[in-house]
C-alpha positions in Angstrom: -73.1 -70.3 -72.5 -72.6 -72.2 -68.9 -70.1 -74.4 -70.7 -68.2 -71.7 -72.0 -67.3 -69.9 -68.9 -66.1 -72.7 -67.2 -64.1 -73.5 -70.4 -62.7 -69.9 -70.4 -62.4 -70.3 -66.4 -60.8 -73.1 -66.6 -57.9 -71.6 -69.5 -57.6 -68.8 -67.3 -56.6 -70.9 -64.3 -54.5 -73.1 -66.1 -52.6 -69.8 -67.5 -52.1 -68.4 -64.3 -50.9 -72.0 -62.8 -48.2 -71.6 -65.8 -47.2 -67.6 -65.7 -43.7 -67.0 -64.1 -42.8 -64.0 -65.3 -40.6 -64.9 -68.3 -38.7 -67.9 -65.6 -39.7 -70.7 -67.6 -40.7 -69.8 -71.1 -41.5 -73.2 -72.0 -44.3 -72.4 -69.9 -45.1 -69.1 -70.9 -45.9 -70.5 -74.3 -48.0 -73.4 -73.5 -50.2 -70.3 -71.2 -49.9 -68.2 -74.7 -51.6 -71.1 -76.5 -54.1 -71.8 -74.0 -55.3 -68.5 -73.8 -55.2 -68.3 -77.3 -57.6 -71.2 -78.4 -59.9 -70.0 -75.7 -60.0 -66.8 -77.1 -61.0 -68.2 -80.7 -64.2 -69.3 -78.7 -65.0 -66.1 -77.0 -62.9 -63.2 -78.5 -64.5 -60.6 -76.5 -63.6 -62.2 -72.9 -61.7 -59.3 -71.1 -60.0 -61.7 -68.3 -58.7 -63.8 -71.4 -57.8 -61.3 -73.4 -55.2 -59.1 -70.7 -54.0 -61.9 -69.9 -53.0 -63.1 -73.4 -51.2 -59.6 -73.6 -49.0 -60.7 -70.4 -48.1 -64.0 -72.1 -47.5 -62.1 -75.5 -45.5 -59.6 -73.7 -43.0 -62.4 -71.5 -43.0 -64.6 -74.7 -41.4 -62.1 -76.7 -38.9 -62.2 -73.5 -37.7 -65.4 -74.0 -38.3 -65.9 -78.0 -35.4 -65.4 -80.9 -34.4 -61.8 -81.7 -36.5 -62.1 -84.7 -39.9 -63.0 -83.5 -39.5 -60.4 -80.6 -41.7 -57.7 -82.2 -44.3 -60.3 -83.8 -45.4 -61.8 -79.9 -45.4 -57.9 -78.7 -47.4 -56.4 -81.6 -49.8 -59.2 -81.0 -49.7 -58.6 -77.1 -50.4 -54.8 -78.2 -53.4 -56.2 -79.7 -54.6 -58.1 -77.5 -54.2 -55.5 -74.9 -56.1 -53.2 -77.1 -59.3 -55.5 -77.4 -59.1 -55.8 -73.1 -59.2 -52.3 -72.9 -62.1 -51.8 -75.5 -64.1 -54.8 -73.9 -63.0 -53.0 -70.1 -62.3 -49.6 -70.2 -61.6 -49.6 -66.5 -60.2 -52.7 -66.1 -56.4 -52.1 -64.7 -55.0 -54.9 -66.4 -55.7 -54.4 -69.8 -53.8 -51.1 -69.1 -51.3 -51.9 -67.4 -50.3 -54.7 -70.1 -50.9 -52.8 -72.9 -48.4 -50.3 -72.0 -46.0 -52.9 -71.3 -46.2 -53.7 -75.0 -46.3 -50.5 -76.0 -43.0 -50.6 -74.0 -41.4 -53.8 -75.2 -42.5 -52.1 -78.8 -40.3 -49.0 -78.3 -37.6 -50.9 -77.0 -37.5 -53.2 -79.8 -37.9 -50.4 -82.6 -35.4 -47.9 -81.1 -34.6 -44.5 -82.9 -37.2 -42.0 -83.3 -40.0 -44.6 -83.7 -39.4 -45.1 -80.0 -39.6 -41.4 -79.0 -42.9 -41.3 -81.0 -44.4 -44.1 -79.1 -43.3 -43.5 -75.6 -46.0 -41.4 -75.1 -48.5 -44.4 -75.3 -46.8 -45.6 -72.4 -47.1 -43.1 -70.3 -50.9 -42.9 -71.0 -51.4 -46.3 -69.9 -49.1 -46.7 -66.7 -50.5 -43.2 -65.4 -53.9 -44.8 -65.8 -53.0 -47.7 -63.4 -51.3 -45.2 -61.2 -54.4 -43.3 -60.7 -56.9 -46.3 -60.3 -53.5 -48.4 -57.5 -50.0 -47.3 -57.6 -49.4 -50.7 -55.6 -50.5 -52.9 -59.0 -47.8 -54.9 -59.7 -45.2 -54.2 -57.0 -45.7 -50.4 -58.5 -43.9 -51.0 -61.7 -45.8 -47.9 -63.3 -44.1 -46.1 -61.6 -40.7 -47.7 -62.8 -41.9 -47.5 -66.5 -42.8 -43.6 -66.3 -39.1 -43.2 -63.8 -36.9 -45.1 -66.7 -38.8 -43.4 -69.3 -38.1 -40.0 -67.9 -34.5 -41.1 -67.3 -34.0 -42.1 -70.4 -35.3 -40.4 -72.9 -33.8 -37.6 -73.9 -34.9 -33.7 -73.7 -35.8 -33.2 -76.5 -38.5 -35.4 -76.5 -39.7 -35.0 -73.0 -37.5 -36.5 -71.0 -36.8 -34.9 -67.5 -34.4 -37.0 -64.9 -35.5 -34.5 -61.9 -38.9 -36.3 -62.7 -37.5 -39.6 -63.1 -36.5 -39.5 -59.4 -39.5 -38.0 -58.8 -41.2 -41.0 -59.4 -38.9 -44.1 -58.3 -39.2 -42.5 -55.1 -42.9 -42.2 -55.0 -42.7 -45.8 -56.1 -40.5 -46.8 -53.0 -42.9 -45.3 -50.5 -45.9 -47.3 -52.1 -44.0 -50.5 -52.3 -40.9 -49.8 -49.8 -39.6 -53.7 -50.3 -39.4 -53.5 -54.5 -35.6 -54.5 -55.7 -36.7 -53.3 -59.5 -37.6 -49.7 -58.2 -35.1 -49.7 -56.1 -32.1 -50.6 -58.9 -34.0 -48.3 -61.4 -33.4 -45.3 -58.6 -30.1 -46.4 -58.5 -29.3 -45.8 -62.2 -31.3 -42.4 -61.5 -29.4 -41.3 -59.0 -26.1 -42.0 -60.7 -27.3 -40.0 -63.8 -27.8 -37.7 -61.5 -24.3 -37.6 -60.1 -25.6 -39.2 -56.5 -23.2 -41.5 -56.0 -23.8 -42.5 -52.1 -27.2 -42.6 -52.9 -27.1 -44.6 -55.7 -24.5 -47.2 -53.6 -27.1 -47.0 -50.7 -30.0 -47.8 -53.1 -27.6 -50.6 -54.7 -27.0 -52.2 -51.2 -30.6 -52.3 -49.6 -31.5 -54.0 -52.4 -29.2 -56.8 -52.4 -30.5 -57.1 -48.9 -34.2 -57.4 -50.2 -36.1 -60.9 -50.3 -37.3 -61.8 -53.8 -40.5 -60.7 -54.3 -43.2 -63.8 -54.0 -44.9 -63.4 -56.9 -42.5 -61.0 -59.2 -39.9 -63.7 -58.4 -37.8 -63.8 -61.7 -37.7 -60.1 -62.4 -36.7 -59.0 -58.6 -34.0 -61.7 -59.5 -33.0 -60.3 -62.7 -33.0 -56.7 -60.6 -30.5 -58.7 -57.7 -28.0 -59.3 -60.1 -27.9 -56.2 -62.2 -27.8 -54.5 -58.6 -24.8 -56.5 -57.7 -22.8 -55.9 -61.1 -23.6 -51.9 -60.8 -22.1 -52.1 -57.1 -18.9 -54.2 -58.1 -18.4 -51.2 -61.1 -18.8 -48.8 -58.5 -17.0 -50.3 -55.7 -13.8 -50.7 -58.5 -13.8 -47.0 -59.1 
């Protein structure tokens, strides 16, 4: 038993060594398969198991378009088995709903409006148990779902806004809340806001440890400002 925690241990260090975020996904897959023959030996280890659903989830990232929705069903299922080994564990949650997300994204159509809801379940979990978790990207994922979705199916942009700014005042520094209130804001017809939003965040430091996706964040910013500034 000794042994096989400080195998599992050792996997989960070595995945964490590896994780960027989707910046090298070279990388990302030699976590995946780490975590995966570790998981063979103990399938019921929560820290292995939420963690494979983060490298299913930033695998699909970087794979072909059509392995995209095999790496996030598995990352779905993976996150399901974290939750049921830790109920109360934030991470299982918090990756699970990004599957769930990457899922409806992938899908589309009305499969994605059916879905969406399992989203929102998980990332208003991890905003009751720390709105902070992960630079506050629940409250990004519930903001773009409520901007995008459409009425019909629960969508509410008044809400949207609603939470992007809740997410600024828990983590004031975020470039990807900031850019997703942006997009709000112009939905919304708030143009000087949205340009304001735009330029604090191209002012921003890259986030230490959300490194590649404050980047990806940076540029979009900077295209949405150049389309704006052209007008």
């Amino acid at each position: 038993m000794m042994s096989l925690l400080l195998v599992n241990s050792a996997a989960t260090d070595e995945a964490d060594r590896l994780f960027a975020y989707g910046a090298d996904h070279a990388q990302e897959r030699q976590a995946l398969e780490i975590l995966e023959r570790a998981i063979t030996a103990t399938p019921s280890d929560y820290q292995l198991l939420w963690r494979a659903a983060r490298s299913f989830y930033y695998t699909a990232d970087g794979a072909a378009a059509k392995d995209k929705l095999n790496y996030i069903q598995r990352g779905i299922e993976a996150g399901r088995r974290a939750v049921m080994e830790n109920p109360d564990g934030i991470e299982g949650h918090f990756w699970l709903g990004a599957n769930y997300g990457g899922y409806c994204r992938e899908k589309g159509g009305i499969t994605a409006f059916r879905n969406v809801n399992k989203v929102r379940i998980e990332m208003e979990f991890v905003l009751r148990v720390n709105p902070a978790f992960e630079e506050g990207t629940a409250y990004m994922a519930l903001g773009e779902i409520d901007r995008q979705l459409p009425k019909l199916f629960g969508g509410n942009l008044n809400r949207a806004i609603s939470y992007l700014e809740q997410g600024l005042k828990s983590v004031p520094a975020s470039v990807e809340i900031k850019y997703s209130l942006a997009e709000a804001y112009l939905d919304a017809n708030f143009k000087d806001r949205a340009r304001r939003e735009l330029q604090e965040s191209l002012k921003l430091p890259l986030s230490t440890t959300r490194t590649n996706e404050s980047r990806r964040a940076q540029e979009k910013a900077r295209k949405l400002l150049e389309k704006l500034d052209s007008k």
